[in-house]
N, C-alpha and C positions, 0 to 999 in steps of 0.2 A: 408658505414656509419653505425656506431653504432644504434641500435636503444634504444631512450631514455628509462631511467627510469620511474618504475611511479610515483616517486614522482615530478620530474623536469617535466612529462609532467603534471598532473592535476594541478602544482601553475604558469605552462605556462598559462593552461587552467583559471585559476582563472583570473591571471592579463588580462588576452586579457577580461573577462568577464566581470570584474569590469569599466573596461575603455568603456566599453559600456554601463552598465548601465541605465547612464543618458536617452539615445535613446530608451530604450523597452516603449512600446507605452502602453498608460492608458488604458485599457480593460474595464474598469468601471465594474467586475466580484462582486466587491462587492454590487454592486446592485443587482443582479440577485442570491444573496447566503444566507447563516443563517451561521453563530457563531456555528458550531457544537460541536467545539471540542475546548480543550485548555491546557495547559502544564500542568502536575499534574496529567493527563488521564490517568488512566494502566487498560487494562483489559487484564482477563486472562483467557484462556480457558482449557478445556478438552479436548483432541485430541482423537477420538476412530475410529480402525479399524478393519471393520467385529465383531463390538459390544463390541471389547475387548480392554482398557485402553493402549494407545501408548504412551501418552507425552503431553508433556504440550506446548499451543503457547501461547505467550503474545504480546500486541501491547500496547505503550506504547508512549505520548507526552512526551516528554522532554523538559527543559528548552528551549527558544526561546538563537538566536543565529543571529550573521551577516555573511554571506554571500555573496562574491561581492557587497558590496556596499550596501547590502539586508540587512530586518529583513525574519528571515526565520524561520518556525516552523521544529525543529528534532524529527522526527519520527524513531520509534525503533521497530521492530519484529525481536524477537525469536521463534524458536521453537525446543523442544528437546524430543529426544524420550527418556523413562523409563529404568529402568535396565533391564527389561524383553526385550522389543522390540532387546535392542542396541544390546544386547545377540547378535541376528539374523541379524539384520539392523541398524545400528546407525544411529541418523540423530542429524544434529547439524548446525539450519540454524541463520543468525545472515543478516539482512539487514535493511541498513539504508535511511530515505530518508529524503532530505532538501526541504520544500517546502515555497515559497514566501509567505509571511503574508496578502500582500495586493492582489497579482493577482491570488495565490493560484495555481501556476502549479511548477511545478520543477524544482528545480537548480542544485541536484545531487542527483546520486543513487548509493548506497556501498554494494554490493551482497558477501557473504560468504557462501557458502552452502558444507556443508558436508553428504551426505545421500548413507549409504551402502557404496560402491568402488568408490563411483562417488565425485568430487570435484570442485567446480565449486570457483572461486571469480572476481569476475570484478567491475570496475567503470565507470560511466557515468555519462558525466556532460554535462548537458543544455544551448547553449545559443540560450536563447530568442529573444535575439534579433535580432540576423542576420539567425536565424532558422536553426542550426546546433547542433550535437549533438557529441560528440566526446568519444569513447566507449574506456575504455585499459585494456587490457587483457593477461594476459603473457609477459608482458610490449610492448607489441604489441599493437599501436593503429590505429583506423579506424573512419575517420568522417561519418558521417551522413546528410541529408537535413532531418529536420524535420514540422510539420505543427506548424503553432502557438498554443501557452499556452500550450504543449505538456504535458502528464505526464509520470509516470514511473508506474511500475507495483502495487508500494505500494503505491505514490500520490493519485490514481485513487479511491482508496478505500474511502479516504480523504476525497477528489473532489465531491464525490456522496454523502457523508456525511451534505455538503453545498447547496445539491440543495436543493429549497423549494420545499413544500409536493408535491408530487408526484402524479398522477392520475392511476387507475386501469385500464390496457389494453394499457398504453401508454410506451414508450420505450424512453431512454435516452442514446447519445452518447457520448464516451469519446477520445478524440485522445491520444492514447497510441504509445511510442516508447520502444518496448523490443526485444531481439533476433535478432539484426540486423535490425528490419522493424518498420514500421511501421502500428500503427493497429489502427481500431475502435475499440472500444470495447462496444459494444451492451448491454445496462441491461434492460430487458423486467419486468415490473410491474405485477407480476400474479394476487395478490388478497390481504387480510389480513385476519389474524389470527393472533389470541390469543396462545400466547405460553409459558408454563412452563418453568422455570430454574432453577439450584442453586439458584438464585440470587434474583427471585420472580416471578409473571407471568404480562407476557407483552403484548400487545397491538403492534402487528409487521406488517411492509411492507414485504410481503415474494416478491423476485426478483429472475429473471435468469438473468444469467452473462454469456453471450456467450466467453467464452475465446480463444483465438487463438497463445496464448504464452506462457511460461512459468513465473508463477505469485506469489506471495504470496498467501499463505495458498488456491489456484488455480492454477489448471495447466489445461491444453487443455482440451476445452468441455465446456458440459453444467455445471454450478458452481449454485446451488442456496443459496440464503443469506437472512436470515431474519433479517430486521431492526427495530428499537424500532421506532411504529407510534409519533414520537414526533421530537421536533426541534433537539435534540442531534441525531437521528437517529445512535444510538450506533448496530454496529452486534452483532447479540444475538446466532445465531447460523448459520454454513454453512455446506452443503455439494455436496461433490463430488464425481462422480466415477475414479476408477485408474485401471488400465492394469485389476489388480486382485480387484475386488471385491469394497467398497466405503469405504470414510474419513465423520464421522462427528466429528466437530468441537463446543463444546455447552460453554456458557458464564461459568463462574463458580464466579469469582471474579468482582467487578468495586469498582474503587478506583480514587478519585482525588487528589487535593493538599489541602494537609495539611488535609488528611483522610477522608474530607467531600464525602459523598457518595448522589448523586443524587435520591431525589423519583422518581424512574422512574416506578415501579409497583404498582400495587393498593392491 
């Protein structure tokens, strides 16, 4: 038997998702979150490795959209490395993720990654309802069992974005499906600091991100991220270590809809 395309299999995956729908069960998630984010969002960072200018990453709300049946927020990260860098390494990542309006975990995730020789692109799409996840890859696809309200590698970022304030010493779990598995993903609450930016100086939740997959602007390891202490809890900066030596990651830009920029520094 031939195996499908991937366009014929994700609008298979669609229709069987939408007819479900109706049945994904009321989570009441918005009680237990904050408003963090909203379309018109673009921030944009500095990517620097071993202290020297690599590329620029951007994350980025997009217009809301539907989805099976869904109102869904589209989420956009880029990241591209510089003419210097590409010289040696090119990187050229483009992932996209759809996340529910109202339950806030994931409907699909759209992976593009270009980095040096390496080429990655895959899709994954969510149903929630019947806790499956369906991965296609080389037009090769493989289902999943997933846990409930699952997210993706970029949802997750999102997802922590909505939790209310946070405590010092405490840790927050997130059910992640990436690389075939399934994961916790662990964010331990270190402390806060005050921290300089382009952008102004902030008032931040610095956190560890225990990672165990390969992630957005995170890959395997300890990941830390500093969040603006406030209800946007925008990342202001991250970094991580890699094979050779660390990434940091610093805000440079924030921009909303219709240009209005948040006081978020004092």
């Amino acid at each position: 038997m031939k195996k499908p395309c991937l366009f014929l299999f994700i609008l298979l995956l669609t229709i069987a998702q939408s007819q479900a729908s109706e049945s994904i069960p009321d989570t009441n998630l918005q009680q237990k979150t904050i408003q963090a984010y909203a379309p018109g969002e673009r921030l944009v960072y500095d990517v620097r490795y071993l202290g020297i200018s690599a590329g620029t990453a951007v994350l980025e709300v997009l217009d809301k959209t539907e989805m099976n049946g869904r109102d869904v927020y589209h989420i956009l990260s880029t990241v591209r490395s510089n003419d210097f860098i590409s010289f040696f390494y090119p990187v050229n990542n483009r992932i996209e993720s759809f996340i529910d309006t109202e339950n806030l975990y994931s409907h699909l995730i759209k992976i593009k990654q270009h980095q040096g020789k390496r080429r990655r692109e895959k899709v994954i799409g969510f149903n929630q309802a019947h806790h499956r996840a369906v991965q296609v890859k080389n037009n090769r696809s493989t289902v999943f069992k997933i846990p409930p309200n699952v997210q993706d590698s970029l949802s997750s970022l999102y997802f922590f974005r909505t939790f209310p304030p946070v405590d010092v010493g405490t840790s927050a779990f997130i059910p992640v499906h990436e690389s075939r598995k399934n994961w916790e993903l662990e964010i331990q609450v270190l402390n806060k600091e005050r921290l300089k930016t382009e952008v102004g100086v902030f008032d931040t939740v610095k956190v560890k991100a225990v990672v165990r997959f390969e992630g957005l602007l995170m890959d395997k390891g300890d990941v830390y991220i500093w969040f603006t202490d406030d209800e946007k809890r925008i990342p202001v900066k991250i970094k991580s270590k890699i094979k050779i030596g660390s990434i940091s990651i610093s805000l440079k830009s924030l921009s909303e809809k219709n240009d209005i920029v948040a006081s978020l520094s004092e």
